[in-house]
C-alpha positions as CSV (number, residue, x, y, z in Angstrom):
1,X,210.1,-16.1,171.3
2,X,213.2,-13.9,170.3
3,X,215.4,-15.3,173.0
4,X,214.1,-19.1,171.7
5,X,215.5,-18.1,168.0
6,X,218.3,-16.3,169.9
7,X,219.3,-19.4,171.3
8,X,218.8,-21.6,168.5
9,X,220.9,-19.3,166.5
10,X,223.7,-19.6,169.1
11,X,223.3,-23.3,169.5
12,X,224.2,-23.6,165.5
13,X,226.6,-21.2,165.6
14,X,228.5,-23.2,167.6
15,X,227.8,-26.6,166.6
16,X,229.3,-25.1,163.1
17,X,232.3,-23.8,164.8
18,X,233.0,-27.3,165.8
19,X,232.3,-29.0,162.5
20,X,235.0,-26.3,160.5
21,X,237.5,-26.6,163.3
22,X,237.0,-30.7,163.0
23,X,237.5,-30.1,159.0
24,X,240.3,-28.1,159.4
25,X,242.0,-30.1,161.7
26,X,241.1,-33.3,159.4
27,X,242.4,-31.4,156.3
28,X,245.7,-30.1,158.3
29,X,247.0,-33.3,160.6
30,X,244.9,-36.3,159.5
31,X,244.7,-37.9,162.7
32,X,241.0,-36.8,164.2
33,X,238.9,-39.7,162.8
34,X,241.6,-42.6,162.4
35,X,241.7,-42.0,166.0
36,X,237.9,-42.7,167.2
37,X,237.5,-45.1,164.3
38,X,240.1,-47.7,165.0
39,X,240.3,-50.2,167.4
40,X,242.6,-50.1,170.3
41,X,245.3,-51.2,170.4
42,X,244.6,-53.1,174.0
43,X,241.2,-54.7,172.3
44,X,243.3,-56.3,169.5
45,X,245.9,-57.4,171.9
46,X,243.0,-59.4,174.3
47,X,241.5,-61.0,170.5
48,X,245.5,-62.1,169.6
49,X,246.1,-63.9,173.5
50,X,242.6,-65.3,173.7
51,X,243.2,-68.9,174.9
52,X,241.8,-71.4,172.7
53,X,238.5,-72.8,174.1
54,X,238.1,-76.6,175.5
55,X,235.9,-78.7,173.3
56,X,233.7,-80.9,174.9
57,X,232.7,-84.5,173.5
58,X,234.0,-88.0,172.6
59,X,237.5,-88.1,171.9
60,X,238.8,-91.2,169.5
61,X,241.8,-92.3,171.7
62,X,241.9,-96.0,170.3
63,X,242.1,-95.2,166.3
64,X,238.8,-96.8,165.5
65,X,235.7,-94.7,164.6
């Protein structure tokens, strides 16, 4: 039972290592969550040369409806 709370203790340690260092990193450059929240740059490039799609049906060559 020790080692379990031993572990767990460990375990939170470090995942509160990781949150500070993300803060302080955050805090210090800025760049941390614009980069994994943004869209790529190659993603918007594919939306912006996306061919426009053929649309199927009756086309009104002669004028009258």
């Amino acid at each position: 039972m020790q080692m379990l709370i031993t572990f767990m203790a460990v375990v939170a340690g470090m995942i509160f290592s990781l949150a500070v260092a993300l803060l302080a990193e955050e805090l210090i450059f800025g760049q941390v969550f614009r980069l994994f929240f943004t869209p790529s740059r190659l993603a918007l490039q594919k939306v912006a040369v996306r061919p426009v799609a053929f649309q199927a049906g009756p086309k009104n060559v002669g004028g009258s409806i």
